[in-house]
C-alpha positions as CSV (number, residue, x, y, z in Angstrom):
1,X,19.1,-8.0,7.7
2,X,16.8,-7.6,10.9
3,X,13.5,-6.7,10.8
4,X,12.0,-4.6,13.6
5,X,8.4,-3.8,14.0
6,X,8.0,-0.4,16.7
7,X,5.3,2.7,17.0
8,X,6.0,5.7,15.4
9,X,7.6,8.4,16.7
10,X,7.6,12.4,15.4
11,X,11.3,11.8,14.2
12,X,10.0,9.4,11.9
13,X,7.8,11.9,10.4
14,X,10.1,12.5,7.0
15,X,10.2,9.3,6.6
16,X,6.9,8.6,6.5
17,X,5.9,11.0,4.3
18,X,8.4,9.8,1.3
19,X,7.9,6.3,2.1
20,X,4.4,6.8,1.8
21,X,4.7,9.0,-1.9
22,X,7.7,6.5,-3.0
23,X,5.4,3.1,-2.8
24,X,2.2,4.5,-4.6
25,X,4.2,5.9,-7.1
26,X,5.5,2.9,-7.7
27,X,2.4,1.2,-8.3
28,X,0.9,4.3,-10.5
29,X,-1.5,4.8,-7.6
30,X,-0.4,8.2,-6.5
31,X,-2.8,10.7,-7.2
32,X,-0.8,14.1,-6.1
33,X,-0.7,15.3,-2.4
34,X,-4.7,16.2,-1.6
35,X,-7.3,16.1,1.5
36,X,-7.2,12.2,0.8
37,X,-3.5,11.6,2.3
38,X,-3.9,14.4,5.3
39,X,-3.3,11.6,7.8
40,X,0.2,11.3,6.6
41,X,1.4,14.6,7.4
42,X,-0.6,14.6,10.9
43,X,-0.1,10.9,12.1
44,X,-0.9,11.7,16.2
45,X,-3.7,13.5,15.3
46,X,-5.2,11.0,13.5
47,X,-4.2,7.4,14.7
48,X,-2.3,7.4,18.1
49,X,-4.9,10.2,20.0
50,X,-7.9,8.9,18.5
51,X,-7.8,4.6,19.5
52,X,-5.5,3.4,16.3
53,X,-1.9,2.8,16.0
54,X,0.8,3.6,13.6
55,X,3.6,1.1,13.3
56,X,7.0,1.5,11.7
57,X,9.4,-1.5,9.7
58,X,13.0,-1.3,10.0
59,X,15.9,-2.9,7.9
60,X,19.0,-2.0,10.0
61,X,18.0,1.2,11.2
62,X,16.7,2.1,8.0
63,X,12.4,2.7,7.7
64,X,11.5,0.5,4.8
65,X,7.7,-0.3,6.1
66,X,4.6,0.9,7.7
67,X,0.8,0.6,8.4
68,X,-1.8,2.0,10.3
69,X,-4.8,1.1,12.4
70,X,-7.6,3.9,12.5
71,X,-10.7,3.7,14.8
72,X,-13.8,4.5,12.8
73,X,-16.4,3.5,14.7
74,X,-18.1,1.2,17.8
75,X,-16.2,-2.0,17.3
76,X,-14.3,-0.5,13.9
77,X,-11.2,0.0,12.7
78,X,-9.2,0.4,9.3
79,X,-6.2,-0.9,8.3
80,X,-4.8,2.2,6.8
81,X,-0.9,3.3,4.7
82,X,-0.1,-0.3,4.4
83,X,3.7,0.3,2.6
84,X,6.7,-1.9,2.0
85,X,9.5,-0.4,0.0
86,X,9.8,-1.7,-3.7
87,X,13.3,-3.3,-2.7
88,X,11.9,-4.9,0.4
89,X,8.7,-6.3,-1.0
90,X,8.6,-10.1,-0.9
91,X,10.2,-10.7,2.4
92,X,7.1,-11.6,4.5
93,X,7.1,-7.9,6.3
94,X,4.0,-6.4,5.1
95,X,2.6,-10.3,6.6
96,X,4.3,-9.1,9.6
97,X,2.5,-5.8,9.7
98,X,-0.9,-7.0,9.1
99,X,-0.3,-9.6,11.8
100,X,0.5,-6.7,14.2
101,X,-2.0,-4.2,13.5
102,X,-4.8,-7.2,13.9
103,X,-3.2,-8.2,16.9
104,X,-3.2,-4.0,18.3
105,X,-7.6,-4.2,16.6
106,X,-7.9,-6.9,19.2
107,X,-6.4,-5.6,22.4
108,X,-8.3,-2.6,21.5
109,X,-11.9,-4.0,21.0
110,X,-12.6,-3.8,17.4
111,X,-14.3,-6.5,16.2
112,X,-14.5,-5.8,12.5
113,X,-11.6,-4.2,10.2
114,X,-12.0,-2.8,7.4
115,X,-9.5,-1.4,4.3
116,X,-9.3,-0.5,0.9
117,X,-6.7,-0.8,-2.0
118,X,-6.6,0.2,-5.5
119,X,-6.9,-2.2,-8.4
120,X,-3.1,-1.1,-9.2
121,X,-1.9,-2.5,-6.2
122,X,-2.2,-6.9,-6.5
123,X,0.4,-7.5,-3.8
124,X,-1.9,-5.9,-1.8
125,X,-5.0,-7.6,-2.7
126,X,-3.0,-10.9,-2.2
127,X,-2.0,-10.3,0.9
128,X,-5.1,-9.3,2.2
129,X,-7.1,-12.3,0.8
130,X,-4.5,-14.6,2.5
131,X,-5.4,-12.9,5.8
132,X,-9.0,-13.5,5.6
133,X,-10.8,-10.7,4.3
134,X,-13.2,-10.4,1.5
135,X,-14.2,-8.0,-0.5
136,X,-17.4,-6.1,-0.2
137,X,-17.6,-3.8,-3.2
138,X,-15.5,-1.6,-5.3
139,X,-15.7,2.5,-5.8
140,X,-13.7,5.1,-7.8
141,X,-11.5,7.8,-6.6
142,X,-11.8,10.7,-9.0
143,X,-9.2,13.2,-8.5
144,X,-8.5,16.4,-10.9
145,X,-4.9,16.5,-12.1
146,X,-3.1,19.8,-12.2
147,X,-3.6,19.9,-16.2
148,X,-7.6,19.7,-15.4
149,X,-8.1,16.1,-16.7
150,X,-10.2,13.5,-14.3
151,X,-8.1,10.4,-13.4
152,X,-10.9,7.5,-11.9
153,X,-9.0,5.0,-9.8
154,X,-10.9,1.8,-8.8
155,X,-10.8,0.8,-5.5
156,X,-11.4,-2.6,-4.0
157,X,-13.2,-2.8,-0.4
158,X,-12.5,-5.2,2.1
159,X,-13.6,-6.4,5.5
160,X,-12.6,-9.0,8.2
161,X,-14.6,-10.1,10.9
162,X,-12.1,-10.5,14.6
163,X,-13.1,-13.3,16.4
């Protein structure tokens, strides 16, 4: 099974979206569609008009990956929608990923990246230590659920200095 890294395109919009839904739910980290995913359903708008990137993994044709690189400042960018499918997880392509979207921060002159993940999501946490960031702090995400209750997800910040 190849991998193949590429930008994203508008007919990979669909795609996106329910790989984007699939992987949190998967890890109990999806909150419901709100103002805090918007960039998924606008992906020019956001990353490739504004200095970031949006980068798409295929298996054979098939989009099992993705990750994002979003300008948020002189000099700063976030590593945003970092997603592997369940079934593909394990196979070195969200290493892959990161590797591109650091590679994209440099070309572009940021010299500091920054993300976050949710406590839910340890594959994520891993791979991001491995890379060489740390973390700075945490924060919760409160976000009303349609039956009125408050569900607090703790998120983990991290930064990595680009030398």
């Amino acid at each position: 099974m190849e991998f193949k890294l590429r930008r994203y395109t508008p007919a990979d919009q669909a795609a996106v979206e329910q790989l984007h839904v699939a992987v949190l739910k998967e890890t109990g980290a999806y909150l419901g569609r709100g103002p805090w995913d918007d960039d998924v359903y606008a992906i020019e708008e956001h990353y490739l008009n504004n200095g970031g990137e949006f980068l798409i993994g295929e298996c054979d044709g098939k989009i099992v990956a993705m990750g994002a690189l979003k300008r948020t400042g002189e000099g700063r960018a976030e590593i945003k929608r970092m997603r592997v499918l369940p079934q593909y997880q394990g196979r070195g392509y969200g290493q892959r990923l990161l590797q591109a979207l650091e590679t994209r921060a440099r070309a572009l002159g940021y010299r500091l990246l920054h993300l976050d993940t949710s406590v839910l999501q340890v594959a994520a946490q891993r791979l991001y230590l491995k890379n060489g960031f740390c973390e700075v702090g945490r924060t919760f995400y409160q976000q009303r659920q349609p039956s009125g209750e408050i569900q607090p997800l703790e998120i983990i910040l991290y930064e990595k200095p680009l030398l």
